[in-house]
C-alpha positions, -999 to +999 in steps of 0.1 A: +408+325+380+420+305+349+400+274+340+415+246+331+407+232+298+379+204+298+391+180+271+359+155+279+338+180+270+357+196+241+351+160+227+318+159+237+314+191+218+329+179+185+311+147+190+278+168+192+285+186+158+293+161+137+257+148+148+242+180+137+261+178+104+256+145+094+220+137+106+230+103+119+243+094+151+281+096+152+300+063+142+269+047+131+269+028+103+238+014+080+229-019+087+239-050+063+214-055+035+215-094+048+203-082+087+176-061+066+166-089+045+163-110+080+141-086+095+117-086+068+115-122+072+138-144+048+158-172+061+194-181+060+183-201+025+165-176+012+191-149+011+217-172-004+190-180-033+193-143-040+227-149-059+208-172-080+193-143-096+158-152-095+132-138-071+124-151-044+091-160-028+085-163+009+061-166+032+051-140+062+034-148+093-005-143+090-024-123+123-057-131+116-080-152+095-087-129+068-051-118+061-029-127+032+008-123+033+039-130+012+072-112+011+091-111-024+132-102-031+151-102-063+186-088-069+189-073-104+223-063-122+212-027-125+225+005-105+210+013-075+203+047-088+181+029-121+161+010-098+155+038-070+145+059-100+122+036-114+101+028-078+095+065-073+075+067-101+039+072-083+014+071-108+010+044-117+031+026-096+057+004-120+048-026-104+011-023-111-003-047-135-036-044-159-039-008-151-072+008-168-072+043-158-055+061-131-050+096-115-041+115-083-070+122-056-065+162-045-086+187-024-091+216-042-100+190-075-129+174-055-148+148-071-131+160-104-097+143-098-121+108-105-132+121-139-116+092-155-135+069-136-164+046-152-190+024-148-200-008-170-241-002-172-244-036-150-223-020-122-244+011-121-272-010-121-263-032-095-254-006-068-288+011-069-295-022-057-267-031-035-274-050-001-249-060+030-229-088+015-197-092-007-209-083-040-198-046-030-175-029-003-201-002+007-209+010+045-245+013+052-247+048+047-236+045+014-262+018+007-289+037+019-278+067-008-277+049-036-311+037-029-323+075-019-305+082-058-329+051-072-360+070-059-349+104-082-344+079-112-375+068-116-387+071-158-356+088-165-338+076-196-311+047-193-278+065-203-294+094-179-293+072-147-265+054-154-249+090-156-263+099-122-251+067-106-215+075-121-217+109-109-225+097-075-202+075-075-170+095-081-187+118-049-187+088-027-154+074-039-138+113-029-159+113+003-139+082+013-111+101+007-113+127+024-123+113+056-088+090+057-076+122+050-086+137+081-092+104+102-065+080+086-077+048+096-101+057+119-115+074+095-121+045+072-160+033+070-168+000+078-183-024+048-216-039+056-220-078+056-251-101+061-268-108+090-254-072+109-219-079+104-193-055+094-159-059+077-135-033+092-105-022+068-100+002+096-084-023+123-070-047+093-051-016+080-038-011+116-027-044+122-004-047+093+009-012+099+019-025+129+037-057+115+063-035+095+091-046+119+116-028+093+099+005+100+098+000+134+135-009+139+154+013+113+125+041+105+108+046+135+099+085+129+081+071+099+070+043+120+052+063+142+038+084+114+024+055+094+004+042+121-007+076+131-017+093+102-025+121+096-003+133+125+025+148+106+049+128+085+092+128+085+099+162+064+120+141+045+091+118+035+069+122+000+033+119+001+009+109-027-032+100-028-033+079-066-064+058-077-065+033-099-087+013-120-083-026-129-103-055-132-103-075-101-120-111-108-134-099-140-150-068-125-139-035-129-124-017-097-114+016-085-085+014-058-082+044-037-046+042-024-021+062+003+011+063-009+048+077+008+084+075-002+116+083+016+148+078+008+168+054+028+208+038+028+210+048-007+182+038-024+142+045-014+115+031+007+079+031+001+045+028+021+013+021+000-017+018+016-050+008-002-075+025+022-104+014-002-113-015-027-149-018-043-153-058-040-131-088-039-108-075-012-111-056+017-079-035+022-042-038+012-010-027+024+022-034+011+063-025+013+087-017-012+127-013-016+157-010-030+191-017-015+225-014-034+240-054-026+267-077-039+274-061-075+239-050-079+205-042-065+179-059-044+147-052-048+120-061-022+083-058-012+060-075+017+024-074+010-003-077+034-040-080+020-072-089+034-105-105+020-134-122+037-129-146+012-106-169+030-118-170+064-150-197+076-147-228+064-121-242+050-099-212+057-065-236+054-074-247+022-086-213+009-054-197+024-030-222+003-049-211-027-047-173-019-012-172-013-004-188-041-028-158-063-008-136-040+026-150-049+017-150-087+006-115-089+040-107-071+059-123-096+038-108-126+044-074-107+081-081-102+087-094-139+069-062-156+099-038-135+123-067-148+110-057-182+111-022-175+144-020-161+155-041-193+173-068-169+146-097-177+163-135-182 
């Protein structure tokens, strides 16, 4: 017996193709820059200060007393394309400031990929010597190496152990590597503190992976991924491992960062995840973008960062001053793309 055509389901069909084909669900459309700009966390006011053509400072709601957060957007009379181009640049990253040294961290490299990495002779001399406290981000393990290292120094020549302290070093700066690499954050040693305490970048790192509401309502593949890692990442999304080298409060420090980028409505997105910081700070994480709007671009980034340092006493008064450091860093980032992009006023 004939069957009577099933027009629903014809419809259905077509319907179910053009899904396959595009890669987005049909008649969706991308979302307004200004709902995107809301979900990151800028007010009514905010937005409309964009069309001033300054950046824009905000603030971002803080989940614990150690954490640091500010949001930053500026719309730039540049292409879209310019600006994308410009952000994917991972090494180093073109809003990085004071850059010594930098390079890519990689397996089959080892400890090698941190050959450009040095030590002033009072740094090498003071992590022979290192202790739970601030003065350096080490777990106890690593404590207890350095001082195993001190024991084979003993009459050697200065430039000799300050070699062997370097060397050492780099190893312990790969080996904290590798296990994100295989752990992600639960892979991530703890930093020893006085009086048996521990600083864990581990659960700070998770907690503002989980506070990127703009991953988790527009990217949630990536979403998933991010918090996750090293379960598998979107196959559209770019993975990189850079370290850098700055000062940091007048001391030199080498930054192991996680770094991913993904193209998104036009322009890009990206994920960097500092996984490890020497002193100073515990751990960082931050978000940036580009967005084609009005007659030009918006550019954005939320950063998350968390220190010790502004927790205890006084932790209001020590958060108004970090924030402000935060914001101005921001704004010295921001200024030196400005600059690069050639759009600076």
């Amino acid at each position: 017996m004939q069957r009577k055509p099933n027009h629903a389901a014809a419809l259905a069909r077509l319907v179910g193709i053009g899904f396959i084909l595009l890669g987005t669900p049909a008649f969706a459309d991308p979302p307004a820059v200004e709902e995107i700009l809301a979900v990151l966390g800028m007010d009514e006011k905010q937005i409309a200060e964009l069309a001033q053509g300054q950046p824009v400072v905000y603030d971002l709601s803080e989940g614990t007393a150690d954490e640091l957060a500010a949001g930053i957007a500026w719309l730039l009379p540049v292409p879209l394309a310019k600006a994308a181009e410009q952000l994917r640049r991972q090494n180093p990253d073109p809003l990085d400031v004071d850059i010594t040294a930098y390079g890519l961290l990689g397996e089959p490299a080892g400890s090698a990929s941190l050959a450009a990495v040095i030590l002033s002779p009072e740094e090498a001399e003071a992590l022979l010597d290192a202790e739970p406290g601030d003065a350096f981000n080490l777990s106890s393990a690593e404590m207890d190496s350095f001082k195993t290292l001190k024991k084979t120094l003993l009459r050697m020549p200065h430039q000799a152990i300050r070699d062997a302290v370097l060397s050492h070093y780099r190893e312990m700066l790969f080996q904290r590597f590798e296990a994100y690499r295989r752990g992600g954050t639960n892979g991530i040693a703890p930093y020893a503190r006085e009086e048996n305490e521990n600083s864990k970048p581990s659960l700070q790192l998770r907690q503002a992976a989980n506070a990127n509401a703009i991953l988790a309502r527009y990217l949630p593949d990536l979403y998933k991924a991010w918090l996750n890692y090293p379960k598998p990442l979107p196959p559209e999304a770019d993975e990189a491992f850079p370290w850098i080298e700055k000062k940091v409060e007048s001391r030199p420090a080498v930054i192991l960062r996680h770094r991913i980028s993904m193209d998104w409505n036009g322009g890009v997105l990206i994920l960097t995840r500092e996984f490890y910081a020497p002193h100073s700070y515990n751990s960082s994480q931050w978000i940036t973008g580009c967005l084609l709007y009005r007659d030009g671009t918006v550019i954005f980034q939320q950063v998350r960062s968390y220190t010790d340092k502004v927790s205890g006493i006084a932790s209001d008064v020590k958060h108004i001053i970090g924030r402000k450091l935060l914001a101005d860093k921001m704004l010295k980032s921001f200024n030196r793309l400005c600059g690069i992009l050639g759009q600076c006023h």
